[in-house]
N, C-alpha and C positions, 0 to 999 in steps of 0.2 A: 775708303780708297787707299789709306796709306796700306794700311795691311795688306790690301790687294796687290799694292807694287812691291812691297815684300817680298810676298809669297809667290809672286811670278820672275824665273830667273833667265837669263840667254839663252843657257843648254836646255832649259823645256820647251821654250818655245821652238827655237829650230829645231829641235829633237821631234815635235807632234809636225812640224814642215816635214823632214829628211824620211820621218816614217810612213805619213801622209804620200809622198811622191814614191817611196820607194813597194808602198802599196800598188799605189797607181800603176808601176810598170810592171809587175805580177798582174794584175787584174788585166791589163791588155792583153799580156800573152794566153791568159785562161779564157778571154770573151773571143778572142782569134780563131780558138778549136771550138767553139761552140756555132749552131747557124742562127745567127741572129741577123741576119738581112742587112749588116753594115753600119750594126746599130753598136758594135762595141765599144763605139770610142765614146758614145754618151753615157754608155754605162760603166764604162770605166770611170769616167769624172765622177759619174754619181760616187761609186765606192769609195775614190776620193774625198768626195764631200762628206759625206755619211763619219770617214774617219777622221777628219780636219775639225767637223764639227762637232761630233761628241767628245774630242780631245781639250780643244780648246773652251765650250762650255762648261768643262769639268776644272780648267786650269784655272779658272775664275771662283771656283770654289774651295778646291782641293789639290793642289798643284801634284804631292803625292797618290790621290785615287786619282786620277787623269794618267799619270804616267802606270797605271798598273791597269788601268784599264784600255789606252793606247797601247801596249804593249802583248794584251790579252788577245784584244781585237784583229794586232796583226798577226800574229802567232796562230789563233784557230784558222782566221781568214785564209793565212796562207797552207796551212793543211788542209782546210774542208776544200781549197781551191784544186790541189792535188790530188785528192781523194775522189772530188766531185771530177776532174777531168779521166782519171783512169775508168772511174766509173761508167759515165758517157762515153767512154768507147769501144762499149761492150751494150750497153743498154739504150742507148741513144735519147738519155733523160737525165734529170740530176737524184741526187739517191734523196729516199725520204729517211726523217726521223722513225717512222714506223718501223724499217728495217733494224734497226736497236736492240730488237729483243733476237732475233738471227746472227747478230755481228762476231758471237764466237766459229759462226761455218767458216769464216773466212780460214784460217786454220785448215779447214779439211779442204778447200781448195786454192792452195798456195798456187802449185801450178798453173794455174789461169791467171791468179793476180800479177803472178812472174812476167807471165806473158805479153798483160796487158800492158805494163808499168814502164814509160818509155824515160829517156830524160829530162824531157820535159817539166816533168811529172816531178824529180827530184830536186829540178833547180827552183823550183818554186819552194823549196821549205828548204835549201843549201846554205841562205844567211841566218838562221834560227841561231844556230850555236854562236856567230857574234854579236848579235842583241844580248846574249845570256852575257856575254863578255862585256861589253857595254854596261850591262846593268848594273854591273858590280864594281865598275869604272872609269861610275857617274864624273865624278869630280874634274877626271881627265880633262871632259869638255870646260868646265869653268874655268879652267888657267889659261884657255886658249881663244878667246873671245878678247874683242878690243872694248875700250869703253865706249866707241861708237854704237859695236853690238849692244851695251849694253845701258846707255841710257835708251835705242830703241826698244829693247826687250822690258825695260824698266819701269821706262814712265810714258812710251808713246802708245805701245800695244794695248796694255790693261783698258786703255780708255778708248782704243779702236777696237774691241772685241767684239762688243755689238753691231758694228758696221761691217766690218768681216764678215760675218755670220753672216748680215741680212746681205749683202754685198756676193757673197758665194753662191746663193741662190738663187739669187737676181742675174748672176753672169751666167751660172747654169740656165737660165730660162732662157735667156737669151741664146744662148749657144746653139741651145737646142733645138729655139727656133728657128735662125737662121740660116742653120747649115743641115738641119735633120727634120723639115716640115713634116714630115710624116710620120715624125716619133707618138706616140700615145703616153696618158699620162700610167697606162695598165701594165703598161712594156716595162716599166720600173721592178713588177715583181721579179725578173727575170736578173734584177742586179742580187748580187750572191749574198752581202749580208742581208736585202730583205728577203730574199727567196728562201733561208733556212731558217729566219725569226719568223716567216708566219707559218713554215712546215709544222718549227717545232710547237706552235703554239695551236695547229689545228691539231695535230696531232695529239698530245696533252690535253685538252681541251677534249679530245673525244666526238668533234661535232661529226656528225653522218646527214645522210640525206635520211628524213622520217617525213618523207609524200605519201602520199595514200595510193596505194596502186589496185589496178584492174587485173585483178588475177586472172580473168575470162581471157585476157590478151594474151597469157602464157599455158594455157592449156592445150593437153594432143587432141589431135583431129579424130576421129573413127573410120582407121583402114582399113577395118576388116573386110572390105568388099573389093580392097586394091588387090591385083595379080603376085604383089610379093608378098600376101600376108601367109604366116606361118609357115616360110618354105623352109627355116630352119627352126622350127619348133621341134622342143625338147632337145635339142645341143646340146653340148657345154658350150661352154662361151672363154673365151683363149684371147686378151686383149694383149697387144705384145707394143706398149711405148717405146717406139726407136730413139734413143738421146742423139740429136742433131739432124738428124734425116732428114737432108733438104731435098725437094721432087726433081732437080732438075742433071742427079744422078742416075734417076729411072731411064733405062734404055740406052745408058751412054756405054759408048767403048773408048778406053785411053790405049792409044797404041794399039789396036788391035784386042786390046785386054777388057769383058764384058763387066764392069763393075759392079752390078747388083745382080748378077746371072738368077739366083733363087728369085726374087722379088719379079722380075722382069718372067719370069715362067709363070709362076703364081697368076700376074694380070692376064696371059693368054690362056688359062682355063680356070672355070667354076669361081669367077671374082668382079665383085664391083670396087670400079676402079676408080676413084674420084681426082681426075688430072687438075683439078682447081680447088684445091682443099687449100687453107690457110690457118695457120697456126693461128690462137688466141690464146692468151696469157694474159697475168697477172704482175705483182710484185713477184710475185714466188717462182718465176718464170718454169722449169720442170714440173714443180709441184702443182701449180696452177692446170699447166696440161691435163693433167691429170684429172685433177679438181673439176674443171668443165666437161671433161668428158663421163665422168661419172654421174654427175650431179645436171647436167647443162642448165649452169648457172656462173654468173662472171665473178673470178675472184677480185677483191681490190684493189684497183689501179699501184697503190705504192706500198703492199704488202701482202703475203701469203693468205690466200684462203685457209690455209691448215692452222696458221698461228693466229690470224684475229679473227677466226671465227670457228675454233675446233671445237667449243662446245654447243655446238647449234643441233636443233633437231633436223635429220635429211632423211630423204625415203629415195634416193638417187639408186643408178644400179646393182650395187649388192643390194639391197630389200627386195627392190623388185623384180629379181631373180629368185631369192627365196623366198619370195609372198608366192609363187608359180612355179613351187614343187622343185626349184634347186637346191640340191643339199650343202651347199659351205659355200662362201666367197672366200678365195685365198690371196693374200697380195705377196709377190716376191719381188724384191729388189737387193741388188747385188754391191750395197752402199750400207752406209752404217746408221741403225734404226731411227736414231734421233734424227736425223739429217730431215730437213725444213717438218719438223716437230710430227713427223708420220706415226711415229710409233704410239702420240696420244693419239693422232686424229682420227686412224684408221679406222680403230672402234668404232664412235662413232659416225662412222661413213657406211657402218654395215658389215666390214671386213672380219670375219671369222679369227684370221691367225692371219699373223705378218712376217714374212720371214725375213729377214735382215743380214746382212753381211756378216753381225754375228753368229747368227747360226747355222751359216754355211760350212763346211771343210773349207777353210782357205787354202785350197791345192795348187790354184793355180793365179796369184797376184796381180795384176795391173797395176800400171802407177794410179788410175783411180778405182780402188776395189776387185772384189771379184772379176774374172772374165766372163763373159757373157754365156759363152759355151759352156761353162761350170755351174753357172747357176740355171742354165736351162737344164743341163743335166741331172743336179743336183734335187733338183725341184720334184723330178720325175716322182722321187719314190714318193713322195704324196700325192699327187696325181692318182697313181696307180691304183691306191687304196681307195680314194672320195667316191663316194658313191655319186654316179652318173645322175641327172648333169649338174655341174659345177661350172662357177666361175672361176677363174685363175686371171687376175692383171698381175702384167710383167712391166718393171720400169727399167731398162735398160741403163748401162754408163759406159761402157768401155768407150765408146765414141765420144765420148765428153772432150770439150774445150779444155788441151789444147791439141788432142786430137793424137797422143802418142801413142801409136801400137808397140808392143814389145819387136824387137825386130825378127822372131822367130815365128812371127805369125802375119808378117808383110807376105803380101802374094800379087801388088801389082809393081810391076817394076818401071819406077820413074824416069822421064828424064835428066840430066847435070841439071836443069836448068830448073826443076819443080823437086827434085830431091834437097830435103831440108827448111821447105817453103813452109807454111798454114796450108796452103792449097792443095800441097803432095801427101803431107801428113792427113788429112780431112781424105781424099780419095781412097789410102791404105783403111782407114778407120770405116768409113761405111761397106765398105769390101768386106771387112772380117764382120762387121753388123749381118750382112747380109749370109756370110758363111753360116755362123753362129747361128740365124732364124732357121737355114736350110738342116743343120744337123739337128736345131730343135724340133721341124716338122717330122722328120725321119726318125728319131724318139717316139714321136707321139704316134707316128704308124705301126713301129714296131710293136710299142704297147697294146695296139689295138685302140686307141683312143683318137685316132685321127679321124676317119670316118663322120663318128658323128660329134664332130665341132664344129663351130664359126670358129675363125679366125680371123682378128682384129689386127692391123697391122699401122699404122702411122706415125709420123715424125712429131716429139714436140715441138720444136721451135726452132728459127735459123741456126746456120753454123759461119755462114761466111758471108761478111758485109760486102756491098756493092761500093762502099765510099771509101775504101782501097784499090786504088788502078789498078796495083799488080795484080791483085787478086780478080778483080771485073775481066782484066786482058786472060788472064789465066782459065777462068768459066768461058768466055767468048771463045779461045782455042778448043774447049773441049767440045761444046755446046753447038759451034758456029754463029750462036745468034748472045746478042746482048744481054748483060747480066742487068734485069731492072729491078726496080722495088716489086713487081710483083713476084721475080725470081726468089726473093733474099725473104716474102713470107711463105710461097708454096713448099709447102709440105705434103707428101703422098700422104693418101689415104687407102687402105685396101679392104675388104670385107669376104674373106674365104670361105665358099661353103662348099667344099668337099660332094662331087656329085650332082651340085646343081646342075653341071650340063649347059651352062651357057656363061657369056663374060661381056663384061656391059662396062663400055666406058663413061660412065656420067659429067659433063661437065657445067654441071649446075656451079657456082659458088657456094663454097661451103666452108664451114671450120670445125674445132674442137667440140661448141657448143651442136653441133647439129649429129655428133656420132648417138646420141642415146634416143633419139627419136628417130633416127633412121633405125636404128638398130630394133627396137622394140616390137616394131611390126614385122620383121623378116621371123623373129621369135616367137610370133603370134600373143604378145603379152600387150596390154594395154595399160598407162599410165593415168592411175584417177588420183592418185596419191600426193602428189607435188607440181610445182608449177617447173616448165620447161621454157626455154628460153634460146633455141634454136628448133630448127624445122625439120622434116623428112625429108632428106636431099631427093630420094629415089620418086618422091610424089610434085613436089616443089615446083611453083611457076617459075620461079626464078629464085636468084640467092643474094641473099645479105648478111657482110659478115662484119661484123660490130669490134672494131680494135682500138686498144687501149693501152697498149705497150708498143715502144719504139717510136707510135707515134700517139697523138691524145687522145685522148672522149669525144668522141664526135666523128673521128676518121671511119672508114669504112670501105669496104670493096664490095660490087655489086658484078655480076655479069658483064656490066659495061663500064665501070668506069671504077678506078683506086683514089679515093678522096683520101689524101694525107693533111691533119690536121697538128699541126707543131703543135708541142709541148711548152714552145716561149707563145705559142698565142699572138705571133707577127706576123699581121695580114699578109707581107710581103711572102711569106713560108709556104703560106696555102698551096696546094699544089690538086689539079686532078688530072689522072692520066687517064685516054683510052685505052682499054684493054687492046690485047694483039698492037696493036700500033705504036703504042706509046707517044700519041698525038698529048699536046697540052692542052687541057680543057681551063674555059672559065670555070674559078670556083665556088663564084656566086651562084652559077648556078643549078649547086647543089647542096642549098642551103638546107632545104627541107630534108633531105636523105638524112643530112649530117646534125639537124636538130634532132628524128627520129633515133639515131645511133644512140645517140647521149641519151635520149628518155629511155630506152630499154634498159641499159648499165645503170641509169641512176635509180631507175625501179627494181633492179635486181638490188641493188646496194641497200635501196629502204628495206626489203622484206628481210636482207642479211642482218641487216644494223635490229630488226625489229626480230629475229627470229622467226618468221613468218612465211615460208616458203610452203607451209602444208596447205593442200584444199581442204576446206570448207566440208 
């Protein structure tokens, strides 16, 4: 004991106090911006307690590893809190450890991080550089302590440290019973140092789901006797990924000004038009699009299908276009090859040649990459030469977050009041999206290669959140009607077949995963080859669309109702809306839906984790 009172001195103890509480008031401001149902002020305490306690556990040992690991703790704490809130307000979750092996993209899009990075954001890591000052002094504090402070830091504390401890947790129980009955004891994961010690430790750790699944339940139906089978057999097939394309610019005019003029043609001849299509993603949120729609299969809730699982065996749409007499799958995007690790994965996904920002003429720049109209253009001269029919996926960017068109290619003209906005910039950008598809279709006639294609046309994922006022008041002027969470995931879907002669609005539910099954039968081609994991919108009793990003495992949108299921996992969160109404439903009682969601994704996840997607 005597050594013990030695080796604990004034300025440690109130030092693991002053850094303890000066945590505390960061961790408020970070659970503030988070939706945690009113729950932040327990978890704040917790993060409190968490570092109160392993400080002064450690001071009983080691008074010097105590203060380097107090000082550690608030240091990451207070970055990951920074990092973790910019993040969430772009993704509407907190970021995983998985994302780690992607952390050099950040670089390739600064612009968005600029964007997103408020002050907030900065005053939470603003006192770092006086700690480092502090550190070095230490001593400062010891001349300035009375020997009141320091017979209690001496001889009274050392011997109340176990009551403290037990004492801290005891007043947290209390607290939390008293004033937060509804707290759970699971709602704990959701405080920040444990919610990134068990990321980092599932993650590391490797565990996946290995259930045994029912391949039978992910297999295609046999169309052949449906009215769309083979109506575009022997095509090419033209998949054109719009970056940001949210649907609820289809149809609209600003000012008198037609914002998707080409797209909005397109749907009144030779097109199925899917008004209720909904984006599904991954960690890898673009690349994931993609990933599902080729494959339709769900990529990892908190990382890229292309990075943790690019050496997997797939027989998704490039094979199954050339198992059926197509000569090459070709992928062009207008970004730089490595970008969410495309240039391994492609291969194996079936993709013949990838063409990349590298190998484009950079003639005509964007702040992110090629223009769109350049690489549609560019692309042509291969086209031209492939022997008929071919695949071509196109992944677009000029529309990318934060939505800056050069200004010699703006052609809607804003109001003072939306000129300079997210809202004004996002309208100029799907306008030039929209131009850029128009001059690529017109290419493609002139070649003669328009005729006999399909044309795939859809959004990957939001552009513009609803839980921005200005931004909701700003869609509601354009729109006239309310920007909801169904707005902020509807994405157009289109399916062009040149001559069909007729145009069918379908408003079944639908997403990402249900393009390669709808698609397969309009081509007359039939999938024995792998398991599938969305449905044929155009045959479909109804739709179910399984999401996993923005909101958790288990959420889902049906025909009739948007079950939102939080990422904190707080009853209070649950949320189900009616569709068209936006009436609030009980969430109970869409228990069973939202059990289903989860077993489809975590069966998709075993056959990923097990390599096992092929039939039998």
């Amino acid at each position: 004991m005597n050594h013990l009172r030695h080796q604990i001195s004034p300025a440690d103890f109130l030092a693991g106090v002053l850094t303890s509480l000066l945590l505390g008031v960061k961790s408020g401001v970070f659970y503030s911006h988070l939706n945690l149902a009113g729950y932040g002020v327990p978890l704040t305490a917790a993060t409190m307690a968490i570092h109160f306690l392993v400080y002064t556990l450690l001071l009983t040992l080691h008074p010097k590893a105590a203060r380097i690991v107090s000082m550690t703790l608030y240091s990451i704490g207070s970055l990951f809190m920074a990092i973790d809130l910019v993040y969430f307000s772009y993704v509407s979750k907190l970021p995983s450890a998985a994302l780690l092996p992607m952390l050099w993209q950040m670089e390739k899009i600064s612009d968005t991080v600029e964007n997103l990075v408020q002050p907030v954001h900065m005053l939470l890591m603003c006192d770092l550089p006086l700690f480092v000052l502090w550190a070095v002094n230490r001593d400062f504090l010891h001349r300035k302590f009375t020997r009141a402070a320091e017979f209690l830091c001496k001889k009274v504390i050392p011997r109340l440290l176990p009551l403290i401890t037990a004492g801290t947790f005891a007043l947290l129980a209390v607290l939390f019973l008293a004033f937060f009955p509804g707290f759970r004891a699971e709602y704990l994961f959701n405080e920040m140092i444990t919610y990134h010690m068990n990321d980092f430790y599932v993650t590391l750790s490797g565990i996946g789901d290995t259930r045994e699944v029912d391949k039978a339940l992910y297999t295609e139906q046999d169309w052949s006797s449906s009215k769309y089978w083979g109506i575009a057999e022997g095509r090419n097939v033209i998949i054109i990924q719009v970056e940001a394309l949210q649907n609820f610019v289809i149809g609209q005019s600003y000012n008198g000004q037609e914002l998707t003029p080409v797209l909005n043609s397109l749907i009144t001849g030779d097109t199925f038009y899917f008004d209720t299509y909904y984006y599904q993603i991954g960690g890898g949120n673009t690349a994931d699009a993609e990933f599902h729609v080729n494959n339709s299969l769900f990529a990892p809730e908190s990382a890229a299908g292309y990075v943790k699982y690019t050496n997997n065996i797939y027989h998704g749409l490039p094979y199954l276009l050339k198992d059926n007499g197509y000569s090459a799958a070709l992928a062009f995007h207008n970004y730089i090859a490595e970008f969410w690790n495309r240039e391994t994965a492609y291969p194996n996904q079936g993709f013949d040649r990838y063409t990349s920002l590298e190998d484009f003429e950079q003639t005509d720049m964007f702040p992110m990459g090629l223009s769109d109209r350049e690489m549609f253009r560019q692309s042509m001269d291969q086209l031209v030469v492939c022997e008929e029919p071919f695949y071509a996926f196109y992944v677009t960017v000029s529309s990318h977050h934060p939505y800056v068109i050069p200004e010699d290619y703006r052609a809607v003209t804003l109001t003072p009041e939306d000129e300079g906005t997210l809202f004004g910039s996002y309208l100029q950008a799907v306008n030039y999206a929209d131009r850029a598809i128009g001059d690529f279709i017109a290419m493609l006639d002139k070649a003669g290669l328009y005729d006999n294609s399909v044309i795939v046309i859809y959004g990957d994922h939001y552009a513009l959140t609803n839980t921005d006022h200005r931004i909701a008041s700003q869609v509601l002027s354009l729109t006239g009607e309310s920007y909801t969470i169904y707005d902020v995931f509807n994405v157009p879907l289109l399916i062009h077949i040149p001559g069909m002669e007729r145009s069918e609005t379908v408003s079944t539910a639908g997403g990402h995963m249900d393009v390669m099954p709808t698609l397969l039968p309009l081509l007359g081609i039939r999938n024995d080859k792998t398991v599938m994991f969305g449905q044929n919108l155009l045959e479909a009793g109804s739709g179910f669309v399984c999401q996993q990003t923005h909101v958790s495992v288990g959420s889902f949108i049906s025909d009739e109702v948007f079950f939102s299921r939080p990422h904190n996992n707080i009853l209070e969160n649950y949320d189900a809306y009616q569709y068209g109404t936006m009436k609030k439903l009980d969430p109970t009682l869409f228990e069973a839906q939202s059990a289903e969601a989860e077993k489809r994704i975590r069966d998709c996840e075993a056959l990923l984790e097990g390599n096992d997607v092929m039939l039998d």
